[in-house]
PyMOL Python script that loads the backbone (N, CA, C, O; Angstrom):
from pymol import cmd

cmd.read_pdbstr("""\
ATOM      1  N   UNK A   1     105.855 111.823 110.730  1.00  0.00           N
ATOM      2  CA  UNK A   1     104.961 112.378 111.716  1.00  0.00           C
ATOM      3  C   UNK A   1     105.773 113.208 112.687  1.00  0.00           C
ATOM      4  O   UNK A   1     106.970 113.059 112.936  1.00  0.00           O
ATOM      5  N   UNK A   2     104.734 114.332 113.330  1.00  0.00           N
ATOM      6  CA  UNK A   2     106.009 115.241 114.126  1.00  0.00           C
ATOM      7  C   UNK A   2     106.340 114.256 115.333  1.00  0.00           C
ATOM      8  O   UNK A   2     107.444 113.719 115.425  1.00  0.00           O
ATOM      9  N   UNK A   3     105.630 114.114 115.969  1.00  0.00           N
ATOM     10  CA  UNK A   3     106.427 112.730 117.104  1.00  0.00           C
ATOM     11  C   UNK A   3     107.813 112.284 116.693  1.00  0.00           C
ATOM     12  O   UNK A   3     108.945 112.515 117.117  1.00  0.00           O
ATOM     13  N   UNK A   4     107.251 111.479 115.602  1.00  0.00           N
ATOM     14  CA  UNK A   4     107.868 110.591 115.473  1.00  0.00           C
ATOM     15  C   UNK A   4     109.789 111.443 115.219  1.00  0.00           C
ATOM     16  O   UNK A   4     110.928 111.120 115.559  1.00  0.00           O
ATOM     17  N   UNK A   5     109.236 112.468 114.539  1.00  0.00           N
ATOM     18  CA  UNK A   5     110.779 113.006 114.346  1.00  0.00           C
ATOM     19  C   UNK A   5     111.530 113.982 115.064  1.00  0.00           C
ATOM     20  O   UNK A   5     112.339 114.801 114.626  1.00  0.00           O
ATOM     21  N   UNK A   6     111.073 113.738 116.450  1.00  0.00           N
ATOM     22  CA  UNK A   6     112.263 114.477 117.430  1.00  0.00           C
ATOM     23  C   UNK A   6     111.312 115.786 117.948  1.00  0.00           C
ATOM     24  O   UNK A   6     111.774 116.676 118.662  1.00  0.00           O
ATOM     25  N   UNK A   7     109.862 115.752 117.453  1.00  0.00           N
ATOM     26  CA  UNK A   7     109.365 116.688 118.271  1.00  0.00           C
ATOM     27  C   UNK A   7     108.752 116.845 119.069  1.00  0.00           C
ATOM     28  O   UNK A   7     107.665 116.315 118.842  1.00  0.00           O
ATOM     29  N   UNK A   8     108.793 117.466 120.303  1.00  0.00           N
ATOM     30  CA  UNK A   8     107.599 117.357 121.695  1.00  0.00           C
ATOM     31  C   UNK A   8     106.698 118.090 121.694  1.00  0.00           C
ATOM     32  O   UNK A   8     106.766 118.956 120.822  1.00  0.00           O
ATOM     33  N   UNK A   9     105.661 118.121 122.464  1.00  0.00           N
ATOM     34  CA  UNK A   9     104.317 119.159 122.864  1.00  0.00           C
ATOM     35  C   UNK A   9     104.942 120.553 122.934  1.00  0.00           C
ATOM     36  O   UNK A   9     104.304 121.549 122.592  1.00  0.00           O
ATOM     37  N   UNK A  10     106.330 120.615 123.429  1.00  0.00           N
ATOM     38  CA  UNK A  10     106.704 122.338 123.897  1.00  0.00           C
ATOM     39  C   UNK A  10     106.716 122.731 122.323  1.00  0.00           C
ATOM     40  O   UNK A  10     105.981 123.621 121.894  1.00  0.00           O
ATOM     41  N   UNK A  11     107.698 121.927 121.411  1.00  0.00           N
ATOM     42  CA  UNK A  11     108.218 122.626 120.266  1.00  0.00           C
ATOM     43  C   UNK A  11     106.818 123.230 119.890  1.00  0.00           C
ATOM     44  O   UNK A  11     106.981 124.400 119.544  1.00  0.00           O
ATOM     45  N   UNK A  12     105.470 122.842 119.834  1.00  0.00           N
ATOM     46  CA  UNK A  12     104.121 123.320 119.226  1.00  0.00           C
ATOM     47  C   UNK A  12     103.947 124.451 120.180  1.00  0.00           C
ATOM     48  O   UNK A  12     103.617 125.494 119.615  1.00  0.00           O
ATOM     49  N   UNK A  13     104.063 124.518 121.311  1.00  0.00           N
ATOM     50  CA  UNK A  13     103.934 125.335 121.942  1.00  0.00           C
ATOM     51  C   UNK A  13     104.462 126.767 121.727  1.00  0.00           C
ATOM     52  O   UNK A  13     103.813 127.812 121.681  1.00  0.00           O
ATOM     53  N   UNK A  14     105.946 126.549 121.591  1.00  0.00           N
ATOM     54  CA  UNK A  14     106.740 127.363 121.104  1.00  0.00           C
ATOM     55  C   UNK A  14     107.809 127.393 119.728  1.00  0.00           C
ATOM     56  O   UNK A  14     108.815 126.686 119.790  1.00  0.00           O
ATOM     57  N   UNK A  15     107.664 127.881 119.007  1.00  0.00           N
ATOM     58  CA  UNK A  15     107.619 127.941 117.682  1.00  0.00           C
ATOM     59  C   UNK A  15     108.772 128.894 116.814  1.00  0.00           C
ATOM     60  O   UNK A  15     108.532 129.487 115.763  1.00  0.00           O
ATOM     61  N   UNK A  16     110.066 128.874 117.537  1.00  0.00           N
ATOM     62  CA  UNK A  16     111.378 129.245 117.207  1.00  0.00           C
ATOM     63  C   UNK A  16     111.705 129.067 115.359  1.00  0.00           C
ATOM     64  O   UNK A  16     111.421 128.149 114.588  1.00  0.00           O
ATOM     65  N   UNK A  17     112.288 130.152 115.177  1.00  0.00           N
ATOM     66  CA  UNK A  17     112.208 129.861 113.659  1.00  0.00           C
ATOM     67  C   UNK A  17     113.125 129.033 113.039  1.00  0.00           C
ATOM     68  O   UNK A  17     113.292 129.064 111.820  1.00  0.00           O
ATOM     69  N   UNK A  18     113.928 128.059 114.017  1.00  0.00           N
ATOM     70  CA  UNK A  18     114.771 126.164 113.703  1.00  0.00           C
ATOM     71  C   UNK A  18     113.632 125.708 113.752  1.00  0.00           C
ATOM     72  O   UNK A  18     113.751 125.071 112.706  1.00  0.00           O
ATOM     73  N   UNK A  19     112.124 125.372 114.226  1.00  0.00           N
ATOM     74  CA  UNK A  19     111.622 124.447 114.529  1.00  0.00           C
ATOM     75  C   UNK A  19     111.041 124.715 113.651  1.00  0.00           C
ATOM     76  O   UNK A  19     111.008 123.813 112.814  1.00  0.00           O
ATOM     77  N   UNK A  20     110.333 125.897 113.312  1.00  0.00           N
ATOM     78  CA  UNK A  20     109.341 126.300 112.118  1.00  0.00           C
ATOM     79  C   UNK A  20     110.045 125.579 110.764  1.00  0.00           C
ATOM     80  O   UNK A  20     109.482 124.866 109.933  1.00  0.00           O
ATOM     81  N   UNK A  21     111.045 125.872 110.798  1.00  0.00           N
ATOM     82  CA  UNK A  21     111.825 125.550 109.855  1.00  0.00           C
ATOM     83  C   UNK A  21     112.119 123.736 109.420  1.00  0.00           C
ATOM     84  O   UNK A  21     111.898 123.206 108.331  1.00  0.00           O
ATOM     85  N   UNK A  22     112.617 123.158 110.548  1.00  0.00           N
ATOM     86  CA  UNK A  22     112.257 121.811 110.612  1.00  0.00           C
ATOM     87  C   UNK A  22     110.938 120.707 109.726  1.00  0.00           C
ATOM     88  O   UNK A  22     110.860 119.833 108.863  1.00  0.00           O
ATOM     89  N   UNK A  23     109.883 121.698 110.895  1.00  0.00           N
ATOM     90  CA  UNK A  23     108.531 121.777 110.086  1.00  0.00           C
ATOM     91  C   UNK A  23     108.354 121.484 108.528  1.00  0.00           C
ATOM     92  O   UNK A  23     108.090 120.434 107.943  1.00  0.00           O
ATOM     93  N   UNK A  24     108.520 122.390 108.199  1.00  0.00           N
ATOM     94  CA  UNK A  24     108.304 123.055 106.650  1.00  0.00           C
ATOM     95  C   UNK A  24     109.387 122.341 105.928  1.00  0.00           C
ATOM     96  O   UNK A  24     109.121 122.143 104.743  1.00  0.00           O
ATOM     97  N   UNK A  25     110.619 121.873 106.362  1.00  0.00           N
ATOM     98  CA  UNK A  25     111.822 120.631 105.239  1.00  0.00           C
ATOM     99  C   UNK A  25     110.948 119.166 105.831  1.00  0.00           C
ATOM    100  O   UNK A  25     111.371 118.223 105.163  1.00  0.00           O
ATOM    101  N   UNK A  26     110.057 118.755 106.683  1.00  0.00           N
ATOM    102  CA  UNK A  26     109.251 117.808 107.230  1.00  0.00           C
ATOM    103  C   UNK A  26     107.925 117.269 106.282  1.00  0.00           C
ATOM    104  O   UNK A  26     107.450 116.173 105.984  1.00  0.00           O
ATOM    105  N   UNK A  27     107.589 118.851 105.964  1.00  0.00           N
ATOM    106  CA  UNK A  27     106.515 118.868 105.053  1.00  0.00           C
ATOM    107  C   UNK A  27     106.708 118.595 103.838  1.00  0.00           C
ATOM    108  O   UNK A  27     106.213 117.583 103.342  1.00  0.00           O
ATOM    109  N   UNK A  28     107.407 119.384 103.189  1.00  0.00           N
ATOM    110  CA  UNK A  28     108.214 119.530 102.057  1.00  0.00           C
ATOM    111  C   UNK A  28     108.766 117.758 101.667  1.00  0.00           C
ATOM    112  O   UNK A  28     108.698 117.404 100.490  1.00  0.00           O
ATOM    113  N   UNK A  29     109.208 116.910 102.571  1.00  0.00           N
ATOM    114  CA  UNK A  29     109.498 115.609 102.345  1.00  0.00           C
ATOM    115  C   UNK A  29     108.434 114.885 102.050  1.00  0.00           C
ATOM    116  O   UNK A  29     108.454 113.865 101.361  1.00  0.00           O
ATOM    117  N   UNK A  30     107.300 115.472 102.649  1.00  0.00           N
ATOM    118  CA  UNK A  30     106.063 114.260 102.295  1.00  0.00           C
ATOM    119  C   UNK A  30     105.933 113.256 103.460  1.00  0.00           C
ATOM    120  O   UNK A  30     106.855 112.932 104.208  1.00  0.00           O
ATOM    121  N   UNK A  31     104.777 112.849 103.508  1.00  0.00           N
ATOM    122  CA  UNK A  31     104.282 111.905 104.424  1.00  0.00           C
ATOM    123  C   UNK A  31     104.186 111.043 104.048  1.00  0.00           C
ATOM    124  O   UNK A  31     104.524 111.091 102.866  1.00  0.00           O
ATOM    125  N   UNK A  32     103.672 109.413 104.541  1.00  0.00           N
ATOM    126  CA  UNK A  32     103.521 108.296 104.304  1.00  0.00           C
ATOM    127  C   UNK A  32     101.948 108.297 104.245  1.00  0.00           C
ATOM    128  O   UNK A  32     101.545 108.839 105.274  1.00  0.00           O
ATOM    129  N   UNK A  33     101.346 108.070 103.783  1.00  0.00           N
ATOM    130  CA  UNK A  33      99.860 108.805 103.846  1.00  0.00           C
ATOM    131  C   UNK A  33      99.078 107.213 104.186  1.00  0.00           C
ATOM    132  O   UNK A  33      97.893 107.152 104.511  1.00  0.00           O
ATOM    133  N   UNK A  34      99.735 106.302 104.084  1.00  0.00           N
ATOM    134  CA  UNK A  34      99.268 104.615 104.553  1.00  0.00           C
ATOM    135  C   UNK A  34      99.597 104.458 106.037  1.00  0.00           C
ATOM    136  O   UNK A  34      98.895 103.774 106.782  1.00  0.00           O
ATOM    137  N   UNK A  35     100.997 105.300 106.557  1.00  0.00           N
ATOM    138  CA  UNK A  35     101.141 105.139 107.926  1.00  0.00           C
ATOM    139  C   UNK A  35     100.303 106.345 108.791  1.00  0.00           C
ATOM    140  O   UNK A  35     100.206 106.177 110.006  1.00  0.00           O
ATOM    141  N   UNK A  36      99.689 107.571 108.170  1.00  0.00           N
ATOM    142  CA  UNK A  36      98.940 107.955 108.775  1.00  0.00           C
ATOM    143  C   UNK A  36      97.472 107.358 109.289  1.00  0.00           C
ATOM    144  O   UNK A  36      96.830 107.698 110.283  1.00  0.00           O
ATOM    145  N   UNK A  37      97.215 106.543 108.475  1.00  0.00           N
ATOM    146  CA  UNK A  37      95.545 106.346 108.029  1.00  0.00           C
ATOM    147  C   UNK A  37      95.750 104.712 109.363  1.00  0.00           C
ATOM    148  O   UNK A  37      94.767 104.243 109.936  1.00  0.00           O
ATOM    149  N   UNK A  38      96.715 104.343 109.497  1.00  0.00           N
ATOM    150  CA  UNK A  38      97.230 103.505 110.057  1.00  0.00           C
ATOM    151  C   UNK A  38      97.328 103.810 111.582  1.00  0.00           C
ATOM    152  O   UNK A  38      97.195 102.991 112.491  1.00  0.00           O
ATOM    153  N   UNK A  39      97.528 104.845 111.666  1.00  0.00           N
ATOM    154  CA  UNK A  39      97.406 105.467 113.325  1.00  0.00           C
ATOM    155  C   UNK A  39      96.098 105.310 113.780  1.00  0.00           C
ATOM    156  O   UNK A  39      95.224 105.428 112.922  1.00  0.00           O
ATOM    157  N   UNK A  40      95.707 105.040 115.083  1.00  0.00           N
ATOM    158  CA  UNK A  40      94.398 104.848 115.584  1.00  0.00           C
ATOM    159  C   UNK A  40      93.690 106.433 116.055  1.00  0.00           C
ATOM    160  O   UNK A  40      94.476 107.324 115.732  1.00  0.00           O
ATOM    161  N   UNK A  41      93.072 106.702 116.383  1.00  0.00           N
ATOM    162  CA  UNK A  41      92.107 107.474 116.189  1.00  0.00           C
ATOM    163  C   UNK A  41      91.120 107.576 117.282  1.00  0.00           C
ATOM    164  O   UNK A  41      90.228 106.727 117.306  1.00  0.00           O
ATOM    165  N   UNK A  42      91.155 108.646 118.343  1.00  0.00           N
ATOM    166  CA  UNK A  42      90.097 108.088 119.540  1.00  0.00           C
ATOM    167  C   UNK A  42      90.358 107.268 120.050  1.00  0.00           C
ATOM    168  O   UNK A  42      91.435 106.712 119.837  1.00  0.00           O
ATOM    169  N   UNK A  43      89.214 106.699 121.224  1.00  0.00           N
ATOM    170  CA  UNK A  43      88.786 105.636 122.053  1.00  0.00           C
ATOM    171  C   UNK A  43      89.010 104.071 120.784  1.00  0.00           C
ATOM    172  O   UNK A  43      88.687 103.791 119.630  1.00  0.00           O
ATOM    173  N   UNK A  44      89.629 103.545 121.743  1.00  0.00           N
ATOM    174  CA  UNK A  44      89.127 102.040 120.876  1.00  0.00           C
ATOM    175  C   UNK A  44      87.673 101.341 121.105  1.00  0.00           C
ATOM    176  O   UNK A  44      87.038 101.291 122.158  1.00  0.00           O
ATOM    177  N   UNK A  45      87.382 100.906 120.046  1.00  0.00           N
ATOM    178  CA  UNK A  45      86.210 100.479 120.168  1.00  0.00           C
ATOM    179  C   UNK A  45      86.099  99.295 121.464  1.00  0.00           C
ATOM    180  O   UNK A  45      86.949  98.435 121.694  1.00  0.00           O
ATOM    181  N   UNK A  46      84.934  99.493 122.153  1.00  0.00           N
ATOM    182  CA  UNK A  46      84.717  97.627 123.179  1.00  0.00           C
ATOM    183  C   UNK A  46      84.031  96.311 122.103  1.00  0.00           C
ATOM    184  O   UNK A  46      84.427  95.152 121.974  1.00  0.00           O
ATOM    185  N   UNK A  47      82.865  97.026 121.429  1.00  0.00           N
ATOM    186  CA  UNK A  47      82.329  95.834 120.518  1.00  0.00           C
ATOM    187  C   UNK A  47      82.143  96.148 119.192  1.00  0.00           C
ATOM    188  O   UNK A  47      82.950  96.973 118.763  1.00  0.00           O
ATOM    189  N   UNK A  48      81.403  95.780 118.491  1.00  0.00           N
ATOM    190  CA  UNK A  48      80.399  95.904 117.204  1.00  0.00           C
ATOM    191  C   UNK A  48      79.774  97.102 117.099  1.00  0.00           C
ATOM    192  O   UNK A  48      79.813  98.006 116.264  1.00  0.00           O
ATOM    193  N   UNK A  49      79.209  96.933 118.076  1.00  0.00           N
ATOM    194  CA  UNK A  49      77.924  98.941 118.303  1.00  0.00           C
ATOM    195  C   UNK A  49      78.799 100.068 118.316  1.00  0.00           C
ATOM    196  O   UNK A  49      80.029 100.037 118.265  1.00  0.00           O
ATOM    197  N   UNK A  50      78.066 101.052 118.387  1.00  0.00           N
ATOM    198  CA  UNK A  50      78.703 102.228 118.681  1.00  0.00           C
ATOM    199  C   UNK A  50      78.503 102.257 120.224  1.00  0.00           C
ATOM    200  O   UNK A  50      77.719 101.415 120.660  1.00  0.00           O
ATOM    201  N   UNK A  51      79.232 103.295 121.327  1.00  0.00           N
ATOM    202  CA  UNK A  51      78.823 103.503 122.422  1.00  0.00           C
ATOM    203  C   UNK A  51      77.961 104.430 122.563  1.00  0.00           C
ATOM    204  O   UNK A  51      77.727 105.251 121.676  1.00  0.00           O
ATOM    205  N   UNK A  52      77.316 104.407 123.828  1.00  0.00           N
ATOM    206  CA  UNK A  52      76.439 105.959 124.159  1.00  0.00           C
ATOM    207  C   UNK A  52      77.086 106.411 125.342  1.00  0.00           C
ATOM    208  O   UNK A  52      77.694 105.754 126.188  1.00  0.00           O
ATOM    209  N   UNK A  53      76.804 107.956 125.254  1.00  0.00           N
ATOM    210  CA  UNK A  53      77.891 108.164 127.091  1.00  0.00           C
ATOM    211  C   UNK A  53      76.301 108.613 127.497  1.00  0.00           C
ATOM    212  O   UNK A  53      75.359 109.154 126.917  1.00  0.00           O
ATOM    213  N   UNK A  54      76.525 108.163 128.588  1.00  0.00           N
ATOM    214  CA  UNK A  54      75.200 108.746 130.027  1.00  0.00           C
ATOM    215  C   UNK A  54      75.683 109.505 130.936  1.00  0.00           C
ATOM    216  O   UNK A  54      76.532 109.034 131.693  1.00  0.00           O
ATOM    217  N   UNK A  55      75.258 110.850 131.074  1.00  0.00           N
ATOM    218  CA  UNK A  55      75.639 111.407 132.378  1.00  0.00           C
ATOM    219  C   UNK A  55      75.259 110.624 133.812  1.00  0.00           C
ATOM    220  O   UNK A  55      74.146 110.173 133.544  1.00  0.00           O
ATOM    221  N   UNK A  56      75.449 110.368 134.668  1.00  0.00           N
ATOM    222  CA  UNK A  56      75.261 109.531 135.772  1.00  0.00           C
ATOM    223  C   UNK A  56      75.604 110.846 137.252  1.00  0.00           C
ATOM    224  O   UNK A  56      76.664 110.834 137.878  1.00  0.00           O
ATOM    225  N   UNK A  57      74.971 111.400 137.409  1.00  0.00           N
ATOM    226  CA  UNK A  57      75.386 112.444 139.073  1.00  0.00           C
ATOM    227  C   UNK A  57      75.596 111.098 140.317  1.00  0.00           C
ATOM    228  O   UNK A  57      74.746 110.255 140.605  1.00  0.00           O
ATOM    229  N   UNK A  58      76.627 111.199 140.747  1.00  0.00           N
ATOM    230  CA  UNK A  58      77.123 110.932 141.943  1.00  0.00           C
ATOM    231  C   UNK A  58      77.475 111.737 143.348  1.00  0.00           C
ATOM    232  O   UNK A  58      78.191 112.737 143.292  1.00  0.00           O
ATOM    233  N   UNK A  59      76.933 111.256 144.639  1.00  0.00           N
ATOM    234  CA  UNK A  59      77.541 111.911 145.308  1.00  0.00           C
ATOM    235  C   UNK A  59      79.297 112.004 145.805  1.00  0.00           C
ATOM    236  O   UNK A  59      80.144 111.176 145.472  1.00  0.00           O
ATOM    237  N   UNK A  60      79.431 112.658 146.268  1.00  0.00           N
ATOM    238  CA  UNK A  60      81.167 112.532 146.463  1.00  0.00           C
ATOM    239  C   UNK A  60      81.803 111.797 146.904  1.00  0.00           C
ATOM    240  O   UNK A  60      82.978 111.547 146.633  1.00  0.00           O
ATOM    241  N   UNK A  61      80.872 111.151 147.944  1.00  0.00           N
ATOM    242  CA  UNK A  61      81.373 109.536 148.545  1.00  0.00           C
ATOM    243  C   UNK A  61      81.138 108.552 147.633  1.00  0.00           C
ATOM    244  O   UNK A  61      82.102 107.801 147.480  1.00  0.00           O
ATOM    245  N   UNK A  62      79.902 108.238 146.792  1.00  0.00           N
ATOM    246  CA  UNK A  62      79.987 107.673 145.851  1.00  0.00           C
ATOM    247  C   UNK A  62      81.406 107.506 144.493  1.00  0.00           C
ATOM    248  O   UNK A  62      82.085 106.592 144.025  1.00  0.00           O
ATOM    249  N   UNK A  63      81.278 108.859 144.322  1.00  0.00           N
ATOM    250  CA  UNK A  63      82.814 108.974 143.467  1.00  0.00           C
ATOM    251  C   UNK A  63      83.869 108.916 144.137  1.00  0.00           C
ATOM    252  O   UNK A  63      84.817 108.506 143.469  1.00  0.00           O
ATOM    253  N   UNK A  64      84.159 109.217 145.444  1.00  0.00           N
ATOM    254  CA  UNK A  64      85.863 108.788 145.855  1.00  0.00           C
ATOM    255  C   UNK A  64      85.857 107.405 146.396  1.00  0.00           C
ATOM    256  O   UNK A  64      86.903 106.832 146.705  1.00  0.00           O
ATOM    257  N   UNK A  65      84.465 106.768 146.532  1.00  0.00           N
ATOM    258  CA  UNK A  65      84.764 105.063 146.371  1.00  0.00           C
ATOM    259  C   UNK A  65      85.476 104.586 144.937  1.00  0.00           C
ATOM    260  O   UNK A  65      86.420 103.813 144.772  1.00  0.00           O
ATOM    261  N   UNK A  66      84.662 105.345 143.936  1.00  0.00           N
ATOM    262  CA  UNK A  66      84.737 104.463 142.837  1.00  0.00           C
ATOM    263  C   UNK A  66      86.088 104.792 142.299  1.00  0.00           C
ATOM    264  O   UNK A  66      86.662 104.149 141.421  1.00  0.00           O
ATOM    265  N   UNK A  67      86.692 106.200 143.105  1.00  0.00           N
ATOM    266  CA  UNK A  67      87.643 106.424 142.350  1.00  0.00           C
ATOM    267  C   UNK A  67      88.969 105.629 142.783  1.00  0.00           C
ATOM    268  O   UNK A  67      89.831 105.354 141.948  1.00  0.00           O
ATOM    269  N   UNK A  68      89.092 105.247 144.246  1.00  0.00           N
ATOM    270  CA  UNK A  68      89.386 104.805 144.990  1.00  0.00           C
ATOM    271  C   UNK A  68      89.680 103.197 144.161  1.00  0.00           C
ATOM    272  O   UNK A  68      90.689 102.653 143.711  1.00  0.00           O
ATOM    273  N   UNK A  69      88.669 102.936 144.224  1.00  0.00           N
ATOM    274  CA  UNK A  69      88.840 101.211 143.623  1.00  0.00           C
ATOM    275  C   UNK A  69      89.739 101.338 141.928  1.00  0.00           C
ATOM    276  O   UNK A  69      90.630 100.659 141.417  1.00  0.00           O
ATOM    277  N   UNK A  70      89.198 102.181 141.608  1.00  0.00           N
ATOM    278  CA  UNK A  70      90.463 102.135 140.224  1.00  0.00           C
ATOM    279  C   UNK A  70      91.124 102.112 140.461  1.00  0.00           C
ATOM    280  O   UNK A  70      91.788 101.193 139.982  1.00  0.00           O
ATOM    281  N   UNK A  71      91.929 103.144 141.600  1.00  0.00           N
ATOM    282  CA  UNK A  71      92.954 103.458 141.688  1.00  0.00           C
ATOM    283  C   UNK A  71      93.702 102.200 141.904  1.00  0.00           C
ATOM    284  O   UNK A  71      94.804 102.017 141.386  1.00  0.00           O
ATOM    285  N   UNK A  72      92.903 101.006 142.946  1.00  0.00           N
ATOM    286  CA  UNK A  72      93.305  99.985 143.525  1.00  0.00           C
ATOM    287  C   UNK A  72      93.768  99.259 142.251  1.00  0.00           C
ATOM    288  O   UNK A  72      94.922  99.091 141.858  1.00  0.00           O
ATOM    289  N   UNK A  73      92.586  98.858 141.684  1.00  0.00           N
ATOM    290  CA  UNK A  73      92.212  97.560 140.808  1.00  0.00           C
ATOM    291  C   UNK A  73      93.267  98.148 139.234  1.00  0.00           C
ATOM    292  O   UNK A  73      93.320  97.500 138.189  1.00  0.00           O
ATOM    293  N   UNK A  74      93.946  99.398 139.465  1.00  0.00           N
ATOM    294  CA  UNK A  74      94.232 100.392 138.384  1.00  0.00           C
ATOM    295  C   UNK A  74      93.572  99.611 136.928  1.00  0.00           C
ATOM    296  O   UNK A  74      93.908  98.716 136.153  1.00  0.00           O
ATOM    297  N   UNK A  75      92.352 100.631 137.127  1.00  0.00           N
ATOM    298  CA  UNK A  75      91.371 100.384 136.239  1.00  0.00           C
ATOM    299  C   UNK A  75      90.830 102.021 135.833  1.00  0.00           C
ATOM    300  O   UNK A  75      91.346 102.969 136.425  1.00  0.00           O
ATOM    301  N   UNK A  76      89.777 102.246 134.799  1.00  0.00           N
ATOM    302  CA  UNK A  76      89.831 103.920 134.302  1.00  0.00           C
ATOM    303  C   UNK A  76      88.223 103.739 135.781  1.00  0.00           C
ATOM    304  O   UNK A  76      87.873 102.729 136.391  1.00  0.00           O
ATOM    305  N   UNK A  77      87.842 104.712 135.830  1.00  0.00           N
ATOM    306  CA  UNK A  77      87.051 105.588 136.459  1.00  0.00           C
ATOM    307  C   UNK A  77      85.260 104.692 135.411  1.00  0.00           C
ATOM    308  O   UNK A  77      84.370 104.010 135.918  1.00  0.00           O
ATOM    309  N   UNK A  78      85.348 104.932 134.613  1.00  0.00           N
ATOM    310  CA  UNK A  78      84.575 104.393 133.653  1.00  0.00           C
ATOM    311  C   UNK A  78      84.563 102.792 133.955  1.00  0.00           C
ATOM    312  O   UNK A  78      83.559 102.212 134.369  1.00  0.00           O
ATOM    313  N   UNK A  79      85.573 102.274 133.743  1.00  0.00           N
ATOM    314  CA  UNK A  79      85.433 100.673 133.602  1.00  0.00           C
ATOM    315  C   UNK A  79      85.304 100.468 135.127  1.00  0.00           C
ATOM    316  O   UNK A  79      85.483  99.272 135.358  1.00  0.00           O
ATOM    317  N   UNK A  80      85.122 100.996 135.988  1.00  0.00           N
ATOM    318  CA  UNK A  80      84.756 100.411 137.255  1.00  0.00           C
ATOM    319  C   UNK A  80      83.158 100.496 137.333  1.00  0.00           C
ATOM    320  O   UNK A  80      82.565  99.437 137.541  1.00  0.00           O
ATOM    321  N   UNK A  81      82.465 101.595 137.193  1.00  0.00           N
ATOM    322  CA  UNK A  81      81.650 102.060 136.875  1.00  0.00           C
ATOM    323  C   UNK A  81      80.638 100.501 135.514  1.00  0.00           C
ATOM    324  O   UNK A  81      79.788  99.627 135.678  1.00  0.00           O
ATOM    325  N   UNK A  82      81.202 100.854 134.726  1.00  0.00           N
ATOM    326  CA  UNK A  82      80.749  99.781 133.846  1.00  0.00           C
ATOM    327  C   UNK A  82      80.760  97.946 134.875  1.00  0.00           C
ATOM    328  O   UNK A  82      79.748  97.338 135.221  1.00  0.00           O
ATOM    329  N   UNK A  83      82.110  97.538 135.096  1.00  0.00           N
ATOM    330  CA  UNK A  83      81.672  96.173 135.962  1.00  0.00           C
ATOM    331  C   UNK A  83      80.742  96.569 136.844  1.00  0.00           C
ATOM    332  O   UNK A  83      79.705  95.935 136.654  1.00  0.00           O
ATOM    333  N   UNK A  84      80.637  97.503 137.914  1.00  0.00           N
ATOM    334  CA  UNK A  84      79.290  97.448 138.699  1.00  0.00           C
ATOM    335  C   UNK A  84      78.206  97.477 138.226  1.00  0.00           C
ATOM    336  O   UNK A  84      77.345  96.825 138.818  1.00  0.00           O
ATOM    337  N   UNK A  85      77.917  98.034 137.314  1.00  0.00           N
ATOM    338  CA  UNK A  85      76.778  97.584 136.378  1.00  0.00           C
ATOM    339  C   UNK A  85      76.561  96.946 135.913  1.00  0.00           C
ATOM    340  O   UNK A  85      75.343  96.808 135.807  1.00  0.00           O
ATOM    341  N   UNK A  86      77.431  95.926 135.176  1.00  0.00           N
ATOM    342  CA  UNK A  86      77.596  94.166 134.884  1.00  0.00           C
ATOM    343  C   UNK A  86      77.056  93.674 135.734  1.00  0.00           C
ATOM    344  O   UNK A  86      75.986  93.082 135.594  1.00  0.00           O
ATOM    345  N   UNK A  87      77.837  93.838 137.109  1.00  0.00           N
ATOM    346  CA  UNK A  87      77.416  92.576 138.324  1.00  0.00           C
ATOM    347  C   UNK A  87      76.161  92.759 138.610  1.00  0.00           C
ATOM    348  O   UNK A  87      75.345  91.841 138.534  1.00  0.00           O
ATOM    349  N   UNK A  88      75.801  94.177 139.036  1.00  0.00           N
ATOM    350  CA  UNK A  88      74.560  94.365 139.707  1.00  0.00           C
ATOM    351  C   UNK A  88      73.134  93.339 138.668  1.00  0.00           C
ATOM    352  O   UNK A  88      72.309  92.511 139.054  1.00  0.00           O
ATOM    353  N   UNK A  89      73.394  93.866 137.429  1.00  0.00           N
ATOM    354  CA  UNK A  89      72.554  93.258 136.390  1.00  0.00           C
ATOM    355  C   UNK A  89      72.537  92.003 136.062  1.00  0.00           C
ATOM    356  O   UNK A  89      71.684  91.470 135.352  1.00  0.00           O
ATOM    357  N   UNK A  90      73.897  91.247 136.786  1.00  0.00           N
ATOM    358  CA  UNK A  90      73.889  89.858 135.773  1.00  0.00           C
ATOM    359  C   UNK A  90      72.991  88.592 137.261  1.00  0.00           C
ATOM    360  O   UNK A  90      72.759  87.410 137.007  1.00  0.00           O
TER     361      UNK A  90
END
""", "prot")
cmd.dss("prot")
cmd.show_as("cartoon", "prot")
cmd.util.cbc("prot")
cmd.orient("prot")
């Protein structure tokens, strides 16, 4: 995998003809095609279901509370959002 073998976000960025080159003897070796399929993919799942996203409008005090408390609780923006909706409901 390119990560994995010494390459960063710039090298894609910029594309010198050592790196191109790298590339292409990278390719040319072949992949592990079990350790790709093996890499995760997206969001991890929370349960069984699929998720749904909801747009939700907030005002700005509303969002720099909530953003505020992640920041605290260092939690995502979302999962704060989600427990207040737990509590309020349970």
């Amino acid at each position: 995998m390119l990560q994995a073998s010494g390459f960063s976000s710039y090298d894609f960025l910029v594309g010198t003809d050592e790196r191109i080159q790298r590339w292409a003897d990278e390719a040319e070796g072949g992949y592990d095609v079990e350790q790709l399929k093996r890499r995760g993919r997206g969001r991890p799942g929370r349960g069984a279901e699929p998720m749904q996203v909801v747009a939700v409008r907030l005002t700005a005090d509303e969002l720099a509370a909530s953003d505020a408390l992640a920041e605290r609780e260092h939690l995502s923006r979302s999962e704060v959002i989600r427990r207040a909706l737990a509590e309020y409901a349970a």
